[in-house]
C-alpha positions in Angstrom: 25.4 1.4 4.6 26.9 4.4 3.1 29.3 4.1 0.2 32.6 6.8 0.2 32.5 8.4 -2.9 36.3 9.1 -4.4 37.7 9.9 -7.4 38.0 7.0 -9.9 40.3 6.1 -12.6 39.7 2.8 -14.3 36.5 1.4 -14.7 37.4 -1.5 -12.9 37.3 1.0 -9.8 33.9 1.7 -10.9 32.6 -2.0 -11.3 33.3 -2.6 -7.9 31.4 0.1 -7.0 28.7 -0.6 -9.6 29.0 -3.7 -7.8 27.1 -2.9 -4.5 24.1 -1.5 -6.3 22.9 -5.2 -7.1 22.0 -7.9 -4.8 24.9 -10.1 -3.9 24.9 -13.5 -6.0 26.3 -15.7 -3.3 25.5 -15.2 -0.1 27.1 -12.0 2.0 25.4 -11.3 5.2 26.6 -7.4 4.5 25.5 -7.0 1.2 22.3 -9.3 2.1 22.3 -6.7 4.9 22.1 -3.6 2.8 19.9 -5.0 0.5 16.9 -5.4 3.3 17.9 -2.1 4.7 17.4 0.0 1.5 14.0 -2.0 1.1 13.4 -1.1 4.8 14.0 2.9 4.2 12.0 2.9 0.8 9.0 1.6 2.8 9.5 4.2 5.8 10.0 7.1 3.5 6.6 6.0 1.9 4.9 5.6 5.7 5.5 8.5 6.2 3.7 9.9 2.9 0.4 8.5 4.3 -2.8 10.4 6.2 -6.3 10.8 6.6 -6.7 10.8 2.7 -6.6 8.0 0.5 -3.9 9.1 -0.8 -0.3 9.5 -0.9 1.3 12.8 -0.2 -0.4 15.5 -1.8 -1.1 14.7 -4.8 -0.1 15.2 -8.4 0.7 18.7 -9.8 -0.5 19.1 -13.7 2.8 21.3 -13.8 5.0 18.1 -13.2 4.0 16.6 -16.8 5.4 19.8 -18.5 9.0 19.4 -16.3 9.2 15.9 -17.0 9.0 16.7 -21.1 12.4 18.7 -20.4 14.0 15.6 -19.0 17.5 14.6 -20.1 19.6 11.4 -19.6 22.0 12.0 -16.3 25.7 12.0 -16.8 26.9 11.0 -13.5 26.4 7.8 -11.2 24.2 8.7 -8.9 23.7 6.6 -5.3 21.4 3.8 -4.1 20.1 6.4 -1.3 19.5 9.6 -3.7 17.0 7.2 -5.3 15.6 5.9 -2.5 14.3 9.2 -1.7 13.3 9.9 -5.5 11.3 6.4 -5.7 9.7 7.5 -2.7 9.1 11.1 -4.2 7.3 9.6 -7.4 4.8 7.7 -5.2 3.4 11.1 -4.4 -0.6 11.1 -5.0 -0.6 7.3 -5.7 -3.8 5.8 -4.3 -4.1 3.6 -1.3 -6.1 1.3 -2.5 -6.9 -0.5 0.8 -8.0 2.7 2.3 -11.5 2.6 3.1 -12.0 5.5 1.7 -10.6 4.7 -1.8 -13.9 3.6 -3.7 -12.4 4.5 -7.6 -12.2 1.2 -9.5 -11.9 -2.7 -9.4 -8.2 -2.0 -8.1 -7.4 -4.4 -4.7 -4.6 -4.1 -2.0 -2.5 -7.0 -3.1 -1.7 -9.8 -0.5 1.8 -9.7 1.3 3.1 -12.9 -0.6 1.8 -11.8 -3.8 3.7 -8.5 -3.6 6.6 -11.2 -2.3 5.9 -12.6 -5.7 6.8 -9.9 -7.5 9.9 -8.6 -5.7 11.2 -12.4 -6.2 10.3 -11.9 -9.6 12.3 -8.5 -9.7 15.7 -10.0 -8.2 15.6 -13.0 -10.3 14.2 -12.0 -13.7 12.1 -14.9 -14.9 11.4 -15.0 -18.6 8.8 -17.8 -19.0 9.5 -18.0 -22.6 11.0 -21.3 -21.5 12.0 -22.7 -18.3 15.7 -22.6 -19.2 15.0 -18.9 -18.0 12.8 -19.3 -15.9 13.2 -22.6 -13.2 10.5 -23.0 -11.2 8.3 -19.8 -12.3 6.8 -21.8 -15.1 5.9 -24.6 -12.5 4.0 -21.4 -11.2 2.3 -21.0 -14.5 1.0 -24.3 -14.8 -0.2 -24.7 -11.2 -2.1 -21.7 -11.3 -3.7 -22.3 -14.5 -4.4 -26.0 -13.5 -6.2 -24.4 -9.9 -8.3 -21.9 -12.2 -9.2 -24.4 -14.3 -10.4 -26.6 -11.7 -11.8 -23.7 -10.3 -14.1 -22.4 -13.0 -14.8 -26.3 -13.8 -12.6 -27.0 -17.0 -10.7 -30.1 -17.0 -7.3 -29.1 -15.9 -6.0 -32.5 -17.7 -7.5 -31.3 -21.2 -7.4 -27.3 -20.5 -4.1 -24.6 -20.9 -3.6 -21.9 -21.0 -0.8 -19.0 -20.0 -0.3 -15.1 -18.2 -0.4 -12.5 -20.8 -0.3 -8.5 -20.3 -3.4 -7.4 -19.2 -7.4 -7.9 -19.7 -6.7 -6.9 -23.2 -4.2 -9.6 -24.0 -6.8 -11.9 -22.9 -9.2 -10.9 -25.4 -6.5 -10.8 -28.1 -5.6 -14.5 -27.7 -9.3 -15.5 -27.8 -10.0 -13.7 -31.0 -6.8 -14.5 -32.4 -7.6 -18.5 -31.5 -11.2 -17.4 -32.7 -9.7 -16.9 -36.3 -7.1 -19.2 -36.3 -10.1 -21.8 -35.9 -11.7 -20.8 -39.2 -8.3 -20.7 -41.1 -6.6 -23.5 -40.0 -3.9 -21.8 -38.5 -3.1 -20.4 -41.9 -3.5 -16.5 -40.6 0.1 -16.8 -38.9 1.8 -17.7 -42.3 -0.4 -15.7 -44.6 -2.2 -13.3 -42.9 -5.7 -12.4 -43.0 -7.3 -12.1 -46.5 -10.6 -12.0 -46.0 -13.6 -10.1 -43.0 -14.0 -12.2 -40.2 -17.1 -10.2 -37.6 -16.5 -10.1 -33.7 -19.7 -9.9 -31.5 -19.2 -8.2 -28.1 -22.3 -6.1 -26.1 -22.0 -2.2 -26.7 -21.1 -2.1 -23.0 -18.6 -4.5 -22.8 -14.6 -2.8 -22.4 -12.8 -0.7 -24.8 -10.4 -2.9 -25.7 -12.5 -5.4 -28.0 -11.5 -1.7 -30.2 -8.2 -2.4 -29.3 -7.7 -6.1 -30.2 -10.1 -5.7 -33.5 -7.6 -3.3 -34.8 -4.4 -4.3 -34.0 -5.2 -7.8 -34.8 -6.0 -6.3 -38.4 -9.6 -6.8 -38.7 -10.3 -3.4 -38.4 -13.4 -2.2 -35.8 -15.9 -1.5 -39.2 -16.1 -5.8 -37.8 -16.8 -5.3 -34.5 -20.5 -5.5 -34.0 -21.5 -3.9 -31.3 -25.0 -5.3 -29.9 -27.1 -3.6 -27.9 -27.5 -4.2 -24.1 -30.4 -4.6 -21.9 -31.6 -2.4 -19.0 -29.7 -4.6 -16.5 -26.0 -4.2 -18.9 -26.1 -7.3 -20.1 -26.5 -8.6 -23.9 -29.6 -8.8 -25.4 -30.0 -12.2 -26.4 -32.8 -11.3 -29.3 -30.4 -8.3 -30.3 -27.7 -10.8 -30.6 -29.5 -13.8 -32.3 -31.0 -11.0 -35.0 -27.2 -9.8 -35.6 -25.8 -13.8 -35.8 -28.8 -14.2 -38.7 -28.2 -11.5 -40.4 -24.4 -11.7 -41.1 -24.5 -15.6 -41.4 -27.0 -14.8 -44.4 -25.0 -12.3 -45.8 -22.5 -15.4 -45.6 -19.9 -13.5 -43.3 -17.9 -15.2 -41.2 -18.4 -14.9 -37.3 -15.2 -15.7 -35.6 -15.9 -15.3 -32.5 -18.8 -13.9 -29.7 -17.5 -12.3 -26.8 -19.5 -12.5 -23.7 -19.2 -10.3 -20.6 -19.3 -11.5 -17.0 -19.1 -8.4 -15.4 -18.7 -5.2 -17.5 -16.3 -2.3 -15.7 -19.3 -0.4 -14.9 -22.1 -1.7 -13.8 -21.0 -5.5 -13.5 -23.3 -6.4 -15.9 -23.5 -10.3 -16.3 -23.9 -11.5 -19.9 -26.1 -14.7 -20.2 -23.3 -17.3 -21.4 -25.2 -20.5 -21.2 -27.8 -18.9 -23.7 -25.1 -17.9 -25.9 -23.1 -20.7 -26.3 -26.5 -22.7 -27.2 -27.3 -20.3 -29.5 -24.0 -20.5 -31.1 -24.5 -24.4 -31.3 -28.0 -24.2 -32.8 -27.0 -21.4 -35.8 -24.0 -23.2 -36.7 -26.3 -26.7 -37.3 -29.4 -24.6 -38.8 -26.8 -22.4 -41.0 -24.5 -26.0 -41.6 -21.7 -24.2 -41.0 -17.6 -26.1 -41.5 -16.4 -24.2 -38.1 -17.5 -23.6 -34.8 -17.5 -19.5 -33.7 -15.3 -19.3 -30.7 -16.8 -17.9 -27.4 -15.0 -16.5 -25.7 -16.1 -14.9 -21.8 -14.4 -11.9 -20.6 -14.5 -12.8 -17.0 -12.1 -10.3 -15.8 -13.4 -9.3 -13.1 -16.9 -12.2 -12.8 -13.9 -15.0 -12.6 -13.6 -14.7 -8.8 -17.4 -15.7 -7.9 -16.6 -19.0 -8.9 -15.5 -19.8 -5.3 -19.0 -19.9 -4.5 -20.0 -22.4 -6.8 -19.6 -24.8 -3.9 -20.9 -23.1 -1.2 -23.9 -23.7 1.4 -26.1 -21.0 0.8 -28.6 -22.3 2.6 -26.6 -23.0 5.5 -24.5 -19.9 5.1 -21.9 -20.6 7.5 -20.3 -17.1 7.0 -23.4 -15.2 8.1 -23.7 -12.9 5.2 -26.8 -10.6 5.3 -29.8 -12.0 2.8 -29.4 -9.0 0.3 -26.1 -10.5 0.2 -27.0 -13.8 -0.5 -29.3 -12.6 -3.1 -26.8 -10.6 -5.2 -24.6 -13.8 -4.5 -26.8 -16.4 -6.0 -28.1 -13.9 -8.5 -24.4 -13.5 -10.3 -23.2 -17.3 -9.5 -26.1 -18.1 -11.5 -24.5 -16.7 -14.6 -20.9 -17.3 -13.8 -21.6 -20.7 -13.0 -21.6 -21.6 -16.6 -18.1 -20.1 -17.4 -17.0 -23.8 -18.7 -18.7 -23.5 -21.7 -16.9 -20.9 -22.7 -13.6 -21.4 -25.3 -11.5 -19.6 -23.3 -11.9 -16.9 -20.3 -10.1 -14.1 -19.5 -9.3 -14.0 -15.8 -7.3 -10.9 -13.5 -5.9 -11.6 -10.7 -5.1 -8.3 -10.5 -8.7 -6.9 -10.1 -10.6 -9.5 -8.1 -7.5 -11.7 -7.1 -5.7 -9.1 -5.2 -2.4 -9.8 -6.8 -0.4 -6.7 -8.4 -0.2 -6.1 -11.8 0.1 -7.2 -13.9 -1.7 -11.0 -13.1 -3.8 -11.8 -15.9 -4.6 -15.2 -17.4 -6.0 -16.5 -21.0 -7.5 -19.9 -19.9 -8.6 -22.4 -23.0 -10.7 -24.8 -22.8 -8.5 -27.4 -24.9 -5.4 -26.7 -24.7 -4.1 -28.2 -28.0 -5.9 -24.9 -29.9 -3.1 -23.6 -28.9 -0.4 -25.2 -31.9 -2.7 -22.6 -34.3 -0.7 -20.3 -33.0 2.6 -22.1 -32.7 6.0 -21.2 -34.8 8.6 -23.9 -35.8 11.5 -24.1 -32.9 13.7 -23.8 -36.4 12.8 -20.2 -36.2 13.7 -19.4 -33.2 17.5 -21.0 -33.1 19.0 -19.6 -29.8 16.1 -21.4 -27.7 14.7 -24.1 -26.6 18.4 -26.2 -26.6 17.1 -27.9 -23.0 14.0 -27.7 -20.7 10.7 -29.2 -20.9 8.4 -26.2 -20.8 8.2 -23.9 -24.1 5.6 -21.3 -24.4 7.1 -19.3 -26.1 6.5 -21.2 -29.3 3.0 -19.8 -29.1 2.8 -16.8 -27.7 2.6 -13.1 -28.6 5.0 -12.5 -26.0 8.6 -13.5 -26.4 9.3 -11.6 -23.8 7.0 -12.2 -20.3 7.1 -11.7 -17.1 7.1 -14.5 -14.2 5.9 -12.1 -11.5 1.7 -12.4 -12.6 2.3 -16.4 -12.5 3.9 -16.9 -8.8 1.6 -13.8 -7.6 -1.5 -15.8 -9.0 -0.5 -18.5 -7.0 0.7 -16.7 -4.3 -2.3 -15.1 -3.7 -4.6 -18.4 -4.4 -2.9 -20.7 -2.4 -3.2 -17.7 0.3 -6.8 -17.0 0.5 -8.2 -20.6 -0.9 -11.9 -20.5 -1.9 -12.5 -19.6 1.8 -10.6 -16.3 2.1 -12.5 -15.2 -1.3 -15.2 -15.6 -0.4 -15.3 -13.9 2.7 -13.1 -11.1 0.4 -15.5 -10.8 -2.0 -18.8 -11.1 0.4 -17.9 -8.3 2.2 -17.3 -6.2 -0.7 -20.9 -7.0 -1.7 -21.9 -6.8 1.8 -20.8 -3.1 1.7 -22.1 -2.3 -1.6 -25.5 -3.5 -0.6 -25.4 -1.5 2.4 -24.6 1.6 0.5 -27.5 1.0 -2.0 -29.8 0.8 1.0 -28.6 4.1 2.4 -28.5 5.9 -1.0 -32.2 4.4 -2.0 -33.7 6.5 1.4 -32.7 9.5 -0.5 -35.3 10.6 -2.8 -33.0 12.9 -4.6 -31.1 9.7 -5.5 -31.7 7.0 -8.0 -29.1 3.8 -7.6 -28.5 3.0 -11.7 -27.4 -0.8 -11.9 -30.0 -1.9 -9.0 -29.8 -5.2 -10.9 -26.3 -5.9 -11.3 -25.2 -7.3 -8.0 -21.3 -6.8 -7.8 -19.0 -4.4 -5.7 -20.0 -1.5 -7.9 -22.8 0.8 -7.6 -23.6 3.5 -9.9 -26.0 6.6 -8.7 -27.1 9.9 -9.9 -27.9 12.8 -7.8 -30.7 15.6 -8.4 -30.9 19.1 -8.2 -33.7 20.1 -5.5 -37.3 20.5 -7.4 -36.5 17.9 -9.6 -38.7 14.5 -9.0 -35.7 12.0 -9.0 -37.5 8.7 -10.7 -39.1 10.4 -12.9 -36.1 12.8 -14.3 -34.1 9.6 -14.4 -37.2 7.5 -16.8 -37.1 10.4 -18.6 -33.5 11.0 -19.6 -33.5 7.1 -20.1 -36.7 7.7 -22.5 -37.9 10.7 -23.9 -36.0 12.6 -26.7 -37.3 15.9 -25.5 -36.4 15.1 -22.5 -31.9 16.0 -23.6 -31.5 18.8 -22.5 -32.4 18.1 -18.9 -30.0 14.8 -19.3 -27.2 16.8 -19.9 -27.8 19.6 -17.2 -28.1 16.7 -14.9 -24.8 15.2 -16.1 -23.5 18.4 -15.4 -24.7 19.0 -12.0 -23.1 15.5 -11.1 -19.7 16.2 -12.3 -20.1 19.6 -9.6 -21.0 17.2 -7.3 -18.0 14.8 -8.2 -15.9 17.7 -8.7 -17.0 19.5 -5.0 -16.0 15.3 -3.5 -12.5 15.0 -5.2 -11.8 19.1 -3.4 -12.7 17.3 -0.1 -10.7 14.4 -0.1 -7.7 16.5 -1.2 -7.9 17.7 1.9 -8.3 14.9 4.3 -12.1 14.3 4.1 -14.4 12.5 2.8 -14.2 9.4 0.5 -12.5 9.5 -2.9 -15.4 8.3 -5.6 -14.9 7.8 -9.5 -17.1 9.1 -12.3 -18.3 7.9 -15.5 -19.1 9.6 -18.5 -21.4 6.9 -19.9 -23.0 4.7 -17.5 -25.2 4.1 -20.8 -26.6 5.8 -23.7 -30.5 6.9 -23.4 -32.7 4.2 -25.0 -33.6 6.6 -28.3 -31.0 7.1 -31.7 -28.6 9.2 -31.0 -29.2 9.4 -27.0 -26.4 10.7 -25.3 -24.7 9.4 -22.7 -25.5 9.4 -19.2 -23.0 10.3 -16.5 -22.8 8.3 -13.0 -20.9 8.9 -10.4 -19.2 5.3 -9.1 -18.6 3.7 -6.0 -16.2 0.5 -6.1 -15.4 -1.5 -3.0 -12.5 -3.4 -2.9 -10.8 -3.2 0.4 -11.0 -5.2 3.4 -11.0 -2.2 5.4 -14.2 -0.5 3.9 -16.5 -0.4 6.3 -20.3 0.6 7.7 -18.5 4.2 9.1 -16.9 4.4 5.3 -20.4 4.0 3.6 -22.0 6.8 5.8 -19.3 8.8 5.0 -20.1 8.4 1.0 -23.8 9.2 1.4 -23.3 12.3 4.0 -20.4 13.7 1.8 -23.2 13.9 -1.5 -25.7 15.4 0.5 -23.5 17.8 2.1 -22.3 18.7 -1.1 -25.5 18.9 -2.6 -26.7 21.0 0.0 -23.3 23.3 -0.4 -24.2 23.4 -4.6 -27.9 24.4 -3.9 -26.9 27.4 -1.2 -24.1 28.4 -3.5 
């Protein structure tokens, strides 16, 4: 539905125009009407952006950033179907990521009611800083943290917790409860006077950087400890670390464990931590408990296995399958011992983002971190639901919360399982075809998830070997970084190719790990992470011919 553009004189001719960009408050079957339609040409104008690459349109320009800098705030009023055409525009070179060709990250397609979440979210503006402004979005909140309580075994009755903005805001309540815990709640009134040491592995994310700075601590607190072969903590590295700043009589405020680093899923040994925890603070007699705290971004979601028959196997899932299964359940099956858990449902959920959850253990850790309603004078006059007493946020979103649960209620334990299965399923299928290749070496061949890490060799060049070697021998650099090299040409040659229609978009990474000597540098991987439905057996054929061809095309070049 068109709207006649005239000349106006008063801005009340211009409100009523204003009018019909917003969706009607009562009902109006026209309005309604035009409402669904300009949904309805948005989505076509996308369609029709779509082809054989996983991509939309034709990808970004560099060019674009340098016109966007020159941007200027518009004058005029412009129309609902001008910018139906530009939205559609700015989707240009987004990935699909339920293509089965789209292998970059732990990104999902997210589920039609979840993405009904967030467009309910969008016309009705929850803030669930109470549930005066929000209604029955913060019943979302506490439904879906009671399911992923129950699901990773806490005690829903004793546990809490709230959705937050992003993996790294997960982490940042954890350590900020972490403190908190030593002080007494004292650090929201009076700040932090005094070092308090964070313990993550040196392949765990980024953004422990992140929260150790902003939260004040500074990163020269952030001990980094060294990872095994297989990405995960070293226990004995770990313990040494503990020791040596509890006799220094530092304060550890909290040990961050990883179940499932970005990349190479690497599983960190929780169980072992947390009782190492409990036994230094008795043989140290220390007056606070260390919080521990799992990142279990992306690990979370194996928890729907916890219950099921793997003997049985009712869903018929190959027994490389089952092994990687059982292998990471084994780990994530502890994830109730942890303080708190960081939890996305917008990497193994298959929500949108942004869908992630800080779950706590007991839920009444949460008043360190509370304000007195006093403070806050406009709020809280009614309601029964107030989290905005404690959190960071006073401003958040209720579009994570009723996609969580959206997408959980959808799927059950059942559909993720079957979700996730197949994504390993496919993984494991790829590592087979890969391992036939002598002039590849799979990297995390011990880290079952939907992620698999390779490196590809020049001809001449003993594959196992070169790779022991770069791992190993200091003399052995300069080879390391030729070999990085030749795999970004190879990564490089792939990206050409799916730019134009073929082939299947990959990802890279600059350090899959450092080399196991001082000052090793890092070795580069080239990544493959499944995470659609529609991946399939034809898909991970394509991945393995489209490295060898191009392979072959860098040797004849």
């Amino acid at each position: 539905m068109a709207i006649e553009r005239k000349q106006w004189h008063h801005y009340a001719d211009v409100l009523e125009h204003l009018k019909t960009y917003f969706p009607s408050p009562v009902s109006d079957p026209i309005m309604d009407g035009y409402f669904v339609h300009s949904i309805s040409r948005f989505l076509d104008q996308v369609d029709s952006l779509k082809s054989a690459k996983p991509l939309l349109g034709n990808g970004i320009k560099n060019s674009h950033y340098e016109a966007s800098q020159q941007a200027v705030f518009p004058e005029a009023i412009s129309s609902i179907e001008d910018m139906i055409g530009l939205l559609a525009d700015y989707c240009q070179g987004m990935t699909i990521w339920s293509h089965p060709n789209a292998q970059l990250n732990v990104i999902p397609p997210p589920t039609i009611p979840s993405i009904t979440a967030f467009v309910a979210a969008a016309i009705y503006n929850p803030n669930i800083i109470t549930d005066e402004y929000a209604g029955r979005f913060s019943e979302a909140e506490i439904e879906s943290i009671a399911m992923l309580s129950n699901l990773v075994g806490y005690d829903p009755q004793q546990a809490g917790g709230l959705f937050t903005f992003g993996g790294t805001g997960t982490i940042l309540y954890g350590c900020k409860l972490g403190i908190e815990k030593i002080l007494g709640g004292r650090g929201m009134q009076e700040g932090i006077r005094e070092d308090f040491k964070i313990f993550s592995s040196d392949v765990s994310h980024y953004s422990r950087l992140n929260v150790a700075g902003w939260l004040g601590l500074g990163t020269k607190n952030l001990i980094a400890v060294a990872s095994t072969s297989n990405n995960e903590m070293s226990l004995s590295a770990l313990e040494d670390a503990l020791r040596a700043a509890l006799s220094r009589g530092e304060k550890v405020a909290v040990i961050i464990a990883t179940l499932g680093t970005t990349d190479a899923f690497g599983i960190d040994d929780l169980a072992a931590i947390v009782h190492l925890r409990d036994n230094l603070v008795d043989e140290y007699g220390l007056d606070y408990i260390p919080h521990v705290h799992a990142d279990a971004v992306i690990g979370w979601a194996w928890s729907v296995f916890r219950d099921y028959n793997f003997e049985d196997n009712p869903l018929g899932f190959h027994a490389r399958t089952l092994r990687s299964l059982t292998d990471s359940l084994e780990r994530i099956d502890s994830l109730q011992m942890a303080d708190s858990i960081g939890i996305d449902l917008h990497k193994t959920g298959y929500a949108p983002y942004i869908s992630s959850v800080i779950l706590i253990k007991d839920r009444s850790s949460l008043a360190l971190l509370s304000r007195e309603p006093e403070q806050m004078p406009y709020l809280y006059q009614g309601g029964h639901y107030h989290p905005g007493i404690y959190t960071l946020e006073c401003s958040r979103s209720g579009a994570g919360a009723l996609a969580a649960l959206a997408s959980m209620t959808l799927l059950g334990k059942q559909g993720y399982r079957v979700l996730i299965g197949h994504n390993i399923e496919m993984a494991e299928m790829l590592r087979e075809r890969l391992e036939r290749h002598d002039c590849i070496q799979v990297l995390n061949d011990y880290n079952y998830g939907p992620v698999t890490l390779f490196r590809v060799y020049p001809p001449g060049v003993d594959a196992e070997k070169a790779l022991h070697c770069e791992l190993n021998d200091p003399d052995y650099r300069s080879q390391l970084m030729e070999h990085n090299q030749y795999n970004r040409q190879i990564f490089d040659l792939i990206c050409e190719r799916v730019m134009q229609g073929e082939g299947v978009l990959l990802s890279w990474t600059l350090a899959y790990r450092y080399a196991n000597y001082p000052n090793g540098p890092a070795v580069a991987a080239l990544k493959s992470f499944i995470m659609s439905p529609w991946t399939d057996l034809k898909a991970i054929d394509a991945v393995v011919n489209q490295v060898m061809e191009v392979r072959e095309q860098l040797s004849g070049s």
